[in-house]
C-alpha positions in Angstrom: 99.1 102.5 103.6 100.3 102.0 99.7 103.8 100.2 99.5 104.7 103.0 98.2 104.4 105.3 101.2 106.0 102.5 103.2 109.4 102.5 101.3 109.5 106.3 101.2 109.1 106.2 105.4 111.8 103.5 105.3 114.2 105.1 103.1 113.7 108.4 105.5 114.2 106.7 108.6 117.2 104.6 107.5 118.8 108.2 106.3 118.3 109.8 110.4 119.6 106.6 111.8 122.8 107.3 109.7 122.4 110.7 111.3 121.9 112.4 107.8 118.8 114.9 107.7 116.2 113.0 105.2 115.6 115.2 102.3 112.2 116.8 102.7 111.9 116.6 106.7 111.3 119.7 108.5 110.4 120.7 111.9 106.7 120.0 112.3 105.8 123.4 113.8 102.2 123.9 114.3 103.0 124.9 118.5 105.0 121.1 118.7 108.3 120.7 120.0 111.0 122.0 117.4 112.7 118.3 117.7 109.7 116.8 116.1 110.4 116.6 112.4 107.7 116.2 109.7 108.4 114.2 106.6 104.8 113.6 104.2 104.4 111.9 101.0 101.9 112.6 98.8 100.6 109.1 96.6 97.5 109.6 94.3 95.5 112.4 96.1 96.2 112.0 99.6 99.1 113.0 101.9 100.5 110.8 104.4 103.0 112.7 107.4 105.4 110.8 109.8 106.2 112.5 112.6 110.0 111.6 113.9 112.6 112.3 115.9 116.6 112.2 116.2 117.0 114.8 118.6 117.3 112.4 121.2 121.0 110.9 121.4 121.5 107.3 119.8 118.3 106.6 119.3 115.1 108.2 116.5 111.8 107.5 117.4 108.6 107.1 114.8 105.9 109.0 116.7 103.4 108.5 114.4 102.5 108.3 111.0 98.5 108.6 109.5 96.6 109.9 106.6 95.7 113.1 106.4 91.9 113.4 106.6 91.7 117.2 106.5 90.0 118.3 103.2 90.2 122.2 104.2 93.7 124.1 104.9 96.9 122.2 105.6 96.6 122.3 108.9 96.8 119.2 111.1 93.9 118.7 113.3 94.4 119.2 117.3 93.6 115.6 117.9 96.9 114.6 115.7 99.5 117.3 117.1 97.9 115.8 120.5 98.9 112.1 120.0 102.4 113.4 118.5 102.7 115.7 121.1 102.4 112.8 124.0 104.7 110.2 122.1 107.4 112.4 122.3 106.7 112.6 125.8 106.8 108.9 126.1 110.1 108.7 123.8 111.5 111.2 126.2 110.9 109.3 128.9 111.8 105.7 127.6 114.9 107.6 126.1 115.7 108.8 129.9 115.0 105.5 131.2 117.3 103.2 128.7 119.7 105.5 127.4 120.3 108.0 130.3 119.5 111.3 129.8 118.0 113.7 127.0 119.9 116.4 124.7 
């Protein structure tokens, strides 16, 4: 992943941890949860999305992050929303487990 793409993930997660919304993030949508937030950068021709959450109290969790490899439409293949889809399970659950409880 360009340097680039890195800093721009960085600079977004930093920004949730100190509870501000990261400019640019919005819920993901596309039938996840409404606490997963989207956040993409676009670098040369390609799009790179992170999917995060803060929803969960004192803690934000990086679910994922990948290239997009979809050439048609801007939706994200089933295979993606998936893999999001069960690591906010498994935040949910490691969230429950060492901090308590969820929202």
């Amino acid at each position: 992943m360009p340097e680039m793409v890195r800093r721009e993930f960085g600079a977004a997660i930093w920004m949730a941890q100190r509870g501000e919304v990261p400019e640019d993030a919005t819920p993901w949508g596309e039938g996840l949860p409404r606490e997963i937030e989207k956040f993409a950068v676009r670098h040369d021709s390609d799009t790179y999305p992170m999917a995060f959450t803060w929803a969960l109290p004192g803690a934000v969790y990086l679910l994922d992050v990948f290239k997009k490899k979809s050439s048609v439409g801007r939706a994200t293949p089933k295979k993606d929303l998936d893999r999001i889809a069960s690591r906010w399970e498994d935040a949910r659950a490691h969230h429950d487990r060492h901090y308590g409880g969820g929202p």
